[in-house]
N, C-alpha and C positions, 0 to 999 in steps of 0.2 A: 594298798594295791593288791595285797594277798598271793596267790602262787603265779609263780609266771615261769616255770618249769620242772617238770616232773621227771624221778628218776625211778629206778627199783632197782634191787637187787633179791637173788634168788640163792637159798641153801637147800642142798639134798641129802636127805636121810634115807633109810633103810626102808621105810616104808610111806612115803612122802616127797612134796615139793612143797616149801614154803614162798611164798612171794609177798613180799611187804613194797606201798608205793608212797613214795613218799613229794609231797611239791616245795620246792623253795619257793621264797619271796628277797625280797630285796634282802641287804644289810644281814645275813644269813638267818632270818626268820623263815622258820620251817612249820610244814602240815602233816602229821602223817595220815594218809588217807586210808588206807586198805593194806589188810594181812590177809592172806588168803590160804590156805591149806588144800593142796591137791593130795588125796589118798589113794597110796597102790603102791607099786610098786618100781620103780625108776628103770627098772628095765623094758618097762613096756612104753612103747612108740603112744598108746592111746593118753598115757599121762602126760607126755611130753606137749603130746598135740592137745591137751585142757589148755596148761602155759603159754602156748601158743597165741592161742585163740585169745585169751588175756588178756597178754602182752599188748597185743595190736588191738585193743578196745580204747576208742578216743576217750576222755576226763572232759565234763562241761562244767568251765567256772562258774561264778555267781554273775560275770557278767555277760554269760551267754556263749562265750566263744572254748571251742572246744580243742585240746589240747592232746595228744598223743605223747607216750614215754618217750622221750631223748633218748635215755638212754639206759640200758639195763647191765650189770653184772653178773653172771653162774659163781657160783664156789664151785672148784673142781677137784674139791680134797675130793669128793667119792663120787663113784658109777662116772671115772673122770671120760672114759671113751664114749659113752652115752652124753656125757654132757659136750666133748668137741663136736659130737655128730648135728646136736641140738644147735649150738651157738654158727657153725658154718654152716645152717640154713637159714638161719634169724641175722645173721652179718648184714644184709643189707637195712635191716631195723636196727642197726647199733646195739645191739647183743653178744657182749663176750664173754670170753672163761677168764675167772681169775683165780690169783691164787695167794691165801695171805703170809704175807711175812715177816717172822719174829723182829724184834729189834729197836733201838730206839734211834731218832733221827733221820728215819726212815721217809721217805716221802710218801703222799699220801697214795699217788698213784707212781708205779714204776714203767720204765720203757720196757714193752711189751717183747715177749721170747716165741719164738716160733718152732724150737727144736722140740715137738711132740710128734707120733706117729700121722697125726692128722695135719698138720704145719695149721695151725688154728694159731691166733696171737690168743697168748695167755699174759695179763697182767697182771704185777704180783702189787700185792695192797699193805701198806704199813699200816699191819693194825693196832699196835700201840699208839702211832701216832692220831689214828681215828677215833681210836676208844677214848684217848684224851677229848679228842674233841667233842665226843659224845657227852661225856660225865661234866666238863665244863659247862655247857648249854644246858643241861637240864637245873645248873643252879640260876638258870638266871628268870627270875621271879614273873615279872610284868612283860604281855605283848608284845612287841615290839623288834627292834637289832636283835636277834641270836637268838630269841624266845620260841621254844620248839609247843605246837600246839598238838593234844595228846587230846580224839576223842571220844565218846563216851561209849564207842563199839570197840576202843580199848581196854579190856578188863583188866582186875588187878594182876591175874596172872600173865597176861602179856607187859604188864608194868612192872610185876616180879622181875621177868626174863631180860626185862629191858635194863634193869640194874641189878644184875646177876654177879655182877665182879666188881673186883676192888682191886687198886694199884699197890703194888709192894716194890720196896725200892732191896735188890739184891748186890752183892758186892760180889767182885769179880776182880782179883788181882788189884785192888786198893782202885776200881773204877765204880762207882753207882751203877747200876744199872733196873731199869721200869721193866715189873712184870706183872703184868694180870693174875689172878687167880678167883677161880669159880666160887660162890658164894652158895648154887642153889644148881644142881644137877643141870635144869635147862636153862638157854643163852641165846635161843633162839634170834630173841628181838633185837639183841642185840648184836648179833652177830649181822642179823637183816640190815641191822641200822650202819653197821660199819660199809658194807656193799652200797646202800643207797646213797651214801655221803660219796663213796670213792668215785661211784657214778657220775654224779657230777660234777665231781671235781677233774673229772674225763672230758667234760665239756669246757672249760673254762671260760665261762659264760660271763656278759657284763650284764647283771641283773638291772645297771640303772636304763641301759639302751632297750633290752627287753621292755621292761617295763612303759618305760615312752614308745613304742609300736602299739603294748597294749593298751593305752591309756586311747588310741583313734578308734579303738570300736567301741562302735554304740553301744551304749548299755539299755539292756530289753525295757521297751514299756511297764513290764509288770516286775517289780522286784522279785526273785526266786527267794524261796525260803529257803533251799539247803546254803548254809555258811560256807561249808565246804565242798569242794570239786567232787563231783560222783562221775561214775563209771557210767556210760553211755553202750550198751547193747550192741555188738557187730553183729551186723545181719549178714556179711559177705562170707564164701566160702575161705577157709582160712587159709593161710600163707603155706603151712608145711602140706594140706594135701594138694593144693595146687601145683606144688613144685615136686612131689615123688617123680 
């Protein structure tokens, strides 16, 4: 059946916006579709509004029918006031601030906090718990349930970034305790990939009911060559200068 919902999550650096999108399929077979790099500087209004513009670009499957982000995540470890400003204009697209946190046992996604200068819902994301589930899935060999599909506009360095850390088990007053630690300076993808999972796990989606809605549209006369869902071109004026 292939994607039948797409999420992203979004990190901000010092001189950049990173946004990776990624689509589930049933049985949590995953696609990643698109990494994109916005360059500048995050204090400027013009950066945010690239993302923007992005964001709200609909995805056309293979079988014709076009697909918009459910749902996106910010990290708001940095330039956190520039990122509430961003995500309480992007709210009514499902666009929030999150924020990760340490721990194990931790749920994937937490009940959302409001007590910021902006009262924005900020969710906090168990990333150990995510990053398990990342490192898990990427052993699982063949297609199919849990089989994350990785393509060929992913280079080895974003497959570095993507298995950048390793779990170490620390003790703590005779308790185990799971920690990550960096393997290779940048984590980007991985970090992206924690955000895109939490995403969706924001939606608690029944991929089999999705899936039978999609199965009623026609599929096109002409078979499309791209396998996987591309980005489809917004011709509209975009959401954040409409609303200044």
């Amino acid at each position: 059946m292939g994607v039948l919902v797409i999420t992203a999550g979004v990190d901000v650096q010092a001189d950049r916006l990173e946004a990776l999108v990624v689509g589930h399929g049933k049985a949590d077979e995953l696609w990643f579709l698109d990494h994109r790099i916005f360059y500048g500087s995050p204090a400027s209004d013009d950066l945010w509004q690239e993302l923007a513009d992005y964001l709200l670009e609909p995805w056309r499957l293979p079988n014709g029918k076009d697909l918009k982000i459910a749902q996106t995540l910010v990290d708001s470890g940095y330039e956190t006031q520039k990122v509430y400003q961003f995500v309480k204009r992007m709210a009514p697209y499902r666009v929030n601030a999150s924020k990760g946190i340490g721990g194990t046992r931790r749920p994937a996604v937490g009940r959302p906090s409001k007590s910021n200068s902006a009262r924005v819902s900020v969710f906090p994301i168990g990333t150990i718990t995510l990053k398990d589930v990342v490192f898990s899935r990427l052993k699982v060999a063949e297609p199919g349930p849990a089989y994350w599909h990785i393509p060929e506009t992913m280079d080895a360095e974003w497959c570095y970034q993507l298995t950048s850390e390793k779990a170490v088990k620390r003790w703590s007053r005779g308790i185990p305790r799971t920690e990550y630690i960096k393997l290779r300076p940048r984590n980007e993808a991985l970090d992206l990939s924690v955000l895109s999972l939490a995403s969706f796990a924001m939606l608690n989606v029944n991929t089999e009911k999705v899936a039978s809605r999609l199965e009623d549209v026609r599929k096109p006369e002409v078979e499309m060559k791209q396998p996987f869902p591309f980005r489809i071109k917004n011709k509209k004026p975009s959401w954040v200068k409409r609303h200044k």
